[in-house]
N, C-alpha and C positions, 0 to 999 in steps of 0.2 A: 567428351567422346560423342563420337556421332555413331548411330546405328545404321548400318548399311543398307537394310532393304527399306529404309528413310529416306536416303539421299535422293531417289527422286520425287519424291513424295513437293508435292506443290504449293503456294500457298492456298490457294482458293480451286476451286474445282466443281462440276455436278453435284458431288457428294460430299459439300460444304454449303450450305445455303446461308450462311452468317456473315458472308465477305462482306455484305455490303452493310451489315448492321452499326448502326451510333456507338454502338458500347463496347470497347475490348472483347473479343472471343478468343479464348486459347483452346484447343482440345491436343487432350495427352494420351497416351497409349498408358496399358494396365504395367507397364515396364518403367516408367518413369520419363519417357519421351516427349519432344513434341510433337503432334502430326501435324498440326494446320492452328493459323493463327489469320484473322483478318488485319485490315488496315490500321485499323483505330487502335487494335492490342501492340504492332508493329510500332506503330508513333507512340505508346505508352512504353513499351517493352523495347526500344530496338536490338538489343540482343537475340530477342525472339524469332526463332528461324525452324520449320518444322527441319526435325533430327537432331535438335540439341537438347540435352537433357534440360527439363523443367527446373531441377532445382538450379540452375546455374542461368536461369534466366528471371525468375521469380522471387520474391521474398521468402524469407522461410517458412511467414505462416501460410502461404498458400503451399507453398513446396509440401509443408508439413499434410496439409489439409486435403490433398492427392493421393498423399501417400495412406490418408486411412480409409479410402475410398475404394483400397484394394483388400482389404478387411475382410474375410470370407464373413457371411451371412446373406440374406434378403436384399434385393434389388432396392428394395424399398426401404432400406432401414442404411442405403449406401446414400440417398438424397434426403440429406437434415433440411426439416422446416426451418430453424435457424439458421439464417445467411451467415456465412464468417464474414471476417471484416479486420481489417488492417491497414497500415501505410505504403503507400509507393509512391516514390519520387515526391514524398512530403504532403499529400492529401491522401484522403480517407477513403476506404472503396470496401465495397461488400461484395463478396465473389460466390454466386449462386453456382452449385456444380449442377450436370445432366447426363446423368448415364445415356452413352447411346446404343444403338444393336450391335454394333462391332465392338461392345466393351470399353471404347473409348469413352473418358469423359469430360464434357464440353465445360470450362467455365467462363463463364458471366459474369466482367469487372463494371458495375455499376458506382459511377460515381458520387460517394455521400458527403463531402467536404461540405459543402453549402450549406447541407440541411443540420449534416452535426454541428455547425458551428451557432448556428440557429438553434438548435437543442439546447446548446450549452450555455444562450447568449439568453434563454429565454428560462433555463433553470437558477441561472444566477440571477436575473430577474424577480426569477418568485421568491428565492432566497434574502434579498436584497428589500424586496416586500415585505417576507413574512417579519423579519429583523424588524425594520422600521416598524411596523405595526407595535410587535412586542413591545419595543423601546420606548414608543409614544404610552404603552400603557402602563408599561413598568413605571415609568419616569412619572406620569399622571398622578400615579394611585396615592403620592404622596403630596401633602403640603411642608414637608421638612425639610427646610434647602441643602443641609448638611447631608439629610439622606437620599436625595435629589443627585449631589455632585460625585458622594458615591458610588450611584447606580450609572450615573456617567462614566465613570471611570474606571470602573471595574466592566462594562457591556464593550466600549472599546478596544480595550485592552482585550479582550476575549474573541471580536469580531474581525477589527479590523488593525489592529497593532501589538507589536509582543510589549507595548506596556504604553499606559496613556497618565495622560495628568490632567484632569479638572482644577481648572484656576477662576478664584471668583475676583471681582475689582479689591482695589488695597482696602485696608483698615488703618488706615493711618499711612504709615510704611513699613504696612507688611503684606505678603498678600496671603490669603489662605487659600493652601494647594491642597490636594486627593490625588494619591500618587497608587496606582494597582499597577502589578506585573500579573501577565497573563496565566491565568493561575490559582492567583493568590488574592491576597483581601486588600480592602483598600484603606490606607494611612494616609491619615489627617494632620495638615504639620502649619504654621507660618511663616514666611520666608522674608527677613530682613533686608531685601534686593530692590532695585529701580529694574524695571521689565522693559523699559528702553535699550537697556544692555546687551539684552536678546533680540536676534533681528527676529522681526515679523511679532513679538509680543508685546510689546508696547502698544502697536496700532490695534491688532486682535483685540486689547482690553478696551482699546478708544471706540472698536465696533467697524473698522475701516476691513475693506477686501483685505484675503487672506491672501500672504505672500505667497508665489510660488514656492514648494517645496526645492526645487531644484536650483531654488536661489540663496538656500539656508546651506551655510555649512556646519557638519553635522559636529565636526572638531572644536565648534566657535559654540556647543552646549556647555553651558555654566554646570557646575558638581552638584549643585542643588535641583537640577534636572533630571540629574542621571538616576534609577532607582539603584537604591544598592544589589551590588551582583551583577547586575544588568552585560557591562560590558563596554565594549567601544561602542557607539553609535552610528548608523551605516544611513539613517535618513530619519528625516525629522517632517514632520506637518501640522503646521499650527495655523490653528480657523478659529475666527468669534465664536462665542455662545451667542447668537442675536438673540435679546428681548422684546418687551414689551415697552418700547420708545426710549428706554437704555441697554446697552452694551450687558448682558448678563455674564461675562467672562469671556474666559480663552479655553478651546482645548491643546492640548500638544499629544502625538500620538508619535513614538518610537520605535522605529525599527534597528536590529540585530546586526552589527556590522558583517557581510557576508554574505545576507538575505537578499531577496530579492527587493529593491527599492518601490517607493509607491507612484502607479501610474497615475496618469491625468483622471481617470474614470473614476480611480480611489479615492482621490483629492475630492471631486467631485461627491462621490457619494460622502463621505468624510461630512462634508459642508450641511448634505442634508439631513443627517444623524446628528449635527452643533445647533441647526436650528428646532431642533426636537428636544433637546436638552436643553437649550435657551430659553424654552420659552418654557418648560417647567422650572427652574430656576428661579427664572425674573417671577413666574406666578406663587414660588415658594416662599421670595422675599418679600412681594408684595403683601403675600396673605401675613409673613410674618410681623409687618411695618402694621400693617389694619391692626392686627392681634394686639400691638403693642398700644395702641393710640386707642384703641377700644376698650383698653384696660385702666386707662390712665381716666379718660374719661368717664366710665363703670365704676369708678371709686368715687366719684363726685356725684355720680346719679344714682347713688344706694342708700337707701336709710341707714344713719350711723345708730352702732349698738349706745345705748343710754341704760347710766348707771345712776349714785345718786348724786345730786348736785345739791352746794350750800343745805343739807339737812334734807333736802326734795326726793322722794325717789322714783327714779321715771324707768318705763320698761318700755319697750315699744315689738311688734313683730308686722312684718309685711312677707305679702303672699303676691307674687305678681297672676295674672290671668291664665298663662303658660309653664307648665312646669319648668319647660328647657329655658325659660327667658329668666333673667335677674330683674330688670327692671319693669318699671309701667306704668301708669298713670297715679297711684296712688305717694304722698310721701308724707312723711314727716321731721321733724328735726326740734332740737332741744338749742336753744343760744344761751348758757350763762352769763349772768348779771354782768357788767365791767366793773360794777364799783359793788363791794361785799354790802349784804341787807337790799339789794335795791333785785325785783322781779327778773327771775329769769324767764323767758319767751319760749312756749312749746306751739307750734304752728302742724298743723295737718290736712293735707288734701287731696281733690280729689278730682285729678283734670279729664275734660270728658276724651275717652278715644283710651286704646289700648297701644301695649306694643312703645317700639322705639320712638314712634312719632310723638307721643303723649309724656314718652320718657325727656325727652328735651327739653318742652314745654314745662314740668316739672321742675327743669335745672334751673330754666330762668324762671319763674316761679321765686324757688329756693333763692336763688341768688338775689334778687331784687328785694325779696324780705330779707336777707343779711344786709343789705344795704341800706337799710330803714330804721335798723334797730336801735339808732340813738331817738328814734322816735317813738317806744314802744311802749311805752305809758299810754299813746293816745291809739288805740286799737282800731275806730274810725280814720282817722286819717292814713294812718299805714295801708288800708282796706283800696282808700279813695286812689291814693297813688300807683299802689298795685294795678286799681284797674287802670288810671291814665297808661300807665307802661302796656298792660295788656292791649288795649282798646288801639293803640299804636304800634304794634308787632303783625308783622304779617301773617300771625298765625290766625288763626279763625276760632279756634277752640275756646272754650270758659273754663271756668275751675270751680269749683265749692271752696271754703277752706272754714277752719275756725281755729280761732287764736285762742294761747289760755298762760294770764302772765302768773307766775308763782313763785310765792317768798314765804319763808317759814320763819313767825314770831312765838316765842317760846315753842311750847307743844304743837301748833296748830299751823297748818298751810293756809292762807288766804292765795284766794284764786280770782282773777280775774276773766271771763269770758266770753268771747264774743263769735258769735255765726253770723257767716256770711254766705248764703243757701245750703248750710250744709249740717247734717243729721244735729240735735242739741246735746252735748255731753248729759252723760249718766254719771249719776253720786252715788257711790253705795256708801250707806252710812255704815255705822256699826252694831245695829242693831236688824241688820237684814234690810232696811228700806233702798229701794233704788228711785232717786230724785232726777226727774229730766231739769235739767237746766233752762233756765228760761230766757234763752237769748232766740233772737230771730232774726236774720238779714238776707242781702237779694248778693247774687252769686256772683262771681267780680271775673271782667272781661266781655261782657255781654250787652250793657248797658250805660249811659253815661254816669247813672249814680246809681250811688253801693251802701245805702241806708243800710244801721246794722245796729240793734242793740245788746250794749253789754250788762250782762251782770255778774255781783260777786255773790262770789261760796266761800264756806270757811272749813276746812279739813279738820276735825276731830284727828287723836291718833287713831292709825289703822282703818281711816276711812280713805276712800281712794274716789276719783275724776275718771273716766275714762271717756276717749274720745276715740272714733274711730268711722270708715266707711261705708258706705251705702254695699261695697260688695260683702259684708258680714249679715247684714238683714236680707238684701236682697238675694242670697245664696240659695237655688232651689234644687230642691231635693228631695228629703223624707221617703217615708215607706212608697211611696206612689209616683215620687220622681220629682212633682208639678208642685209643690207646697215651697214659700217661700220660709228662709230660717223665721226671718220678723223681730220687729222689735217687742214683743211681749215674749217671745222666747228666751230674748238676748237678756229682758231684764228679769226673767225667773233664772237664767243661768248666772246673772251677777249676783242675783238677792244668797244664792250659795257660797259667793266667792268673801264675805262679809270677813274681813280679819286676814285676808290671804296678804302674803307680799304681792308687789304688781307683778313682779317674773312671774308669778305663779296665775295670777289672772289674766293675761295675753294671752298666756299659754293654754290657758284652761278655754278661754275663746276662739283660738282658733283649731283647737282641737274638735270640740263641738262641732266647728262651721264646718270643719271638712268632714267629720263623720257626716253629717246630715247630706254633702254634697254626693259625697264616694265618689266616682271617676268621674261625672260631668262635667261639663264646661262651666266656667264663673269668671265675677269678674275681680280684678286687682283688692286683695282687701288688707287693709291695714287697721292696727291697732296702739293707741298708746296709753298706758296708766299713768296716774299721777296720785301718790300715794303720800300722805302724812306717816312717817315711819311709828312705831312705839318706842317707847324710852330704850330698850333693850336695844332693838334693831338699831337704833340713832348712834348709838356706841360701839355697833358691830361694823357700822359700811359706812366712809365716809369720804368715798370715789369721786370722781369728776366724770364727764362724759367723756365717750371716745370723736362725738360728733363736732360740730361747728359750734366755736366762740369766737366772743367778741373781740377786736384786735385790741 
């Protein structure tokens, strides 16, 4: 319906100054009217004709937005600081109103398409940031690849798909999947399948570009794909895990048959959330492979526990430099005889340098004296060969050590003993005396000869050998801090141990050492006894070692 005293009403005029403005102007009368509309509302609007009613030319949230404008109250409480804003003809516009003196009021179609789309395009953005951020640290904070492919498959499935699957390379033939629905938790299963079968997951696993989603069909998903419940499948996207110079998996992410399918940008984004996951992945396997090869190795470079052997009874304890470390520069080890009555070999030392580095050197070390040991009667040449081998290793480092062969005839241990620069075994007899041993030699790996003399002891019962490193004397400490333990301490603290089993004098020494240290730094110290049992004890223990024998 048109209003008559409208119909002549014009579009532009004296008392329109907007005709010529960039931006749509419509102005309506307090009835619901048009009065006057310029060019640019005309090419927006062309319905728009002053004396046609507003709502029939408007959308309704402007129609709407006219209508509360006639509202009784305040002139000023009729122009909202909040611009409204809505659709016409499929882009975004905000319609500022303006009361004018004739009660009419003018509205202002300013166009916001561009900028809301930039709004939107720059909130997804930070969304898509913050996401990735999380994820990288979520995924970080673990070295567990199990709980790595988890955290893959469950942040997916939550993000960016109504349910994902973390696949890591086969185990044989099978491969281990993590299956989460958005939601829910994620199930760890292995799947008896060749992944060639599936298009696009074979290569995925080989590390090759991700097939287009839109070239997978969703009906061609094998049942072990599908989570249960899930549904038909309406689109699928499967992208590498890239690692660290291998393929760290595949992921597969699932969409709802119905749903809206994933665009080129999602695919994209997709890829840079797999190489965020891949690369904790491949760092959680890598760390787990170290773990494993560090471990295997770490049982070879530990001082084995020693019990008694042929009648002998040896105790030994080691203290590395570092609390958190296992290994270091210090070792020992026990070789039983190969033929029964014939000396078993107890070797102890003490190579310079701390830490991992000094721990290798120890292994060959160890190992090149296993290798000796049909030699081991002659304590000198064992010593001489050591050092050839040292002397020709590219290591730079030297070692102390001292040998001690022992065989028990009747009651009595006979010992044979030889240093090669390294502290001289202590005898505590049995009547309280502590005996230094009287061998001396030059330190092997340092120089081309390795003079060394040996001599023998004879073990009473319940008298004991002890051998042990420069970090048990050298440990300082005491009331004042600066006071070394020392060897006149070590041998008031043995002259007590007179009659002890040797478990019980290790123990009783390094106890000592470390009271004296309390939290200070020290270095690597190691202890071994070598005890003549008493008749009693002889019939109580009569164990083998846990450490290295002869083959």
């Amino acid at each position: 319906m048109v209003s008559p005293h409208m119909q002549t009403a014009a579009l532009t005029g004296p008392d329109f100054p907007w005709s010529g403005a960039p931006y749509p102007v419509l102005v309506a009368d307090a009835t619901g009217f048009l009065a006057q509309c310029n060019a640019a509302a005309q090419a927006l609007l062309p319905a728009a004709r002053p004396g046609a009613r507003l709502d029939a030319v408007v959308p309704t949230w402007l129609s709407a937005a006219h209508e509360a404008t006639r509202l009784p109250g305040p002139r000023a409480a009729q122009e909202s600081d909040a611009p409204l804003s809505g659709a016409i003809e499929g882009r975004r516009f905000e319609a500022h109103p303006s009361v004018r003196d004739d009660g009419t009021v003018a509205w202002w179609l300013v166009d916001q398409t561009d900028q809301q789309l930039a709004r939107e395009a720059l909130h997804m953005e930070r969304e898509r940031t913050a996401f990735l951020a999380k994820a990288s640290s979520t995924l970080l904070s673990s070295l567990n690849l199990g709980r790595c492919m988890d955290v893959t498959a469950q942040m997916a499935a939550e993000n960016l798909a109504d349910a994902a699957l973390a696949i890591a390379p086969a185990r044989g033939h099978r491969l281990p999947v993590v299956t989460c629905l958005r939601g829910g938790t994620p199930t760890t299963s292995e799947q008896a399948v060749d992944p060639d079968e599936v298009p696009g997951l074979g290569e995925a696993l080989r590390g090759f570009p991700p097939v287009p989603s839109r070239w997978i069909d969703p009906s061609a998903a094998p049942e072990w794909m599908i989570p249960e419940g899930f549904g038909p499948i309406g689109a699928i996207v499967i992208t590498p895990l890239p690692g660290h110079g291998v393929p760290a998996g595949a992921l597969v992410l699932l969409r709802k048959e119905g749903g809206v399918g994933f665009t080129e940008k999602e695919e994209v984004f997709a890829r840079l959330f797999a190489a965020r996951s891949g690369a904790a992945m491949s760092a959680a396997r890598l760390y787990a492979e170290q773990t494993a090869i560090t471990e295997v190795l770490m049982r070879e470079l530990l001082p084995p526990a020693l019990e008694q052997i042929s009648g002998v009874d040896f105790a030994g304890r080691y203290r590395p430099s570092a609390d958190h470390e296992r290994i270091g520069g210090d070792f020992y080890d026990v070789h039983p005889a190969a033929v029964e009555g014939e000396p078993s070999l107890v070797t102890l030392g003490d190579v310079c340098g701390k830490g991992l580095e000094a721990a290798v050197l120890t292994g060959k070390i160890r190992n090149t004296l296993h290798a000796l040991l049909p030699m081991a009667d002659d304590h000198q040449r064992m010593l001489t060969l050591l050092n050839t081998a040292l002397l020709n290793s590219h290591h730079t480092r030297f070692a102390t050590l001292v040998l001690a062969s022992a065989v028990r005839r009747d009651d009595e241990v006979h010992l044979r003993l030889t240093s090669a620069g390294h502290p001289p075994p202590l005898i505590i007899r049995a009547n309280g005396t502590v005996e230094e041993a009287d061998t001396r030699g030059t330190l092997v790996g340092a120089m081309p000869n390795v003079p060394a003399r040996t001599t023998a002891v004879t073990l009473a019962p319940g008298e004991t050998c002890i051998l042990y490193t420069d970090g048990i004397t050298e440990a300082q400490g005491g009331p004042m801090g600066d006071a070394q333990f020392g060897e006149g301490r070590l041998k008031r603290a043995l002259a007590g141990c007179a009659g002890m089993p040797s478990e019980g004098i290790v123990d009783h020494v390094h106890m000592l050492a470390s009271q004296w240290l309390g939290n200070r730094r020290h270095d690597d110290m190691a202890v071994v006894a070598i005890s003549a049992p008493r008749a009693h004890h002889l019939s109580a223990m009569n164990g083998r070692t846990l450490g290295r024998r002869t083959a």
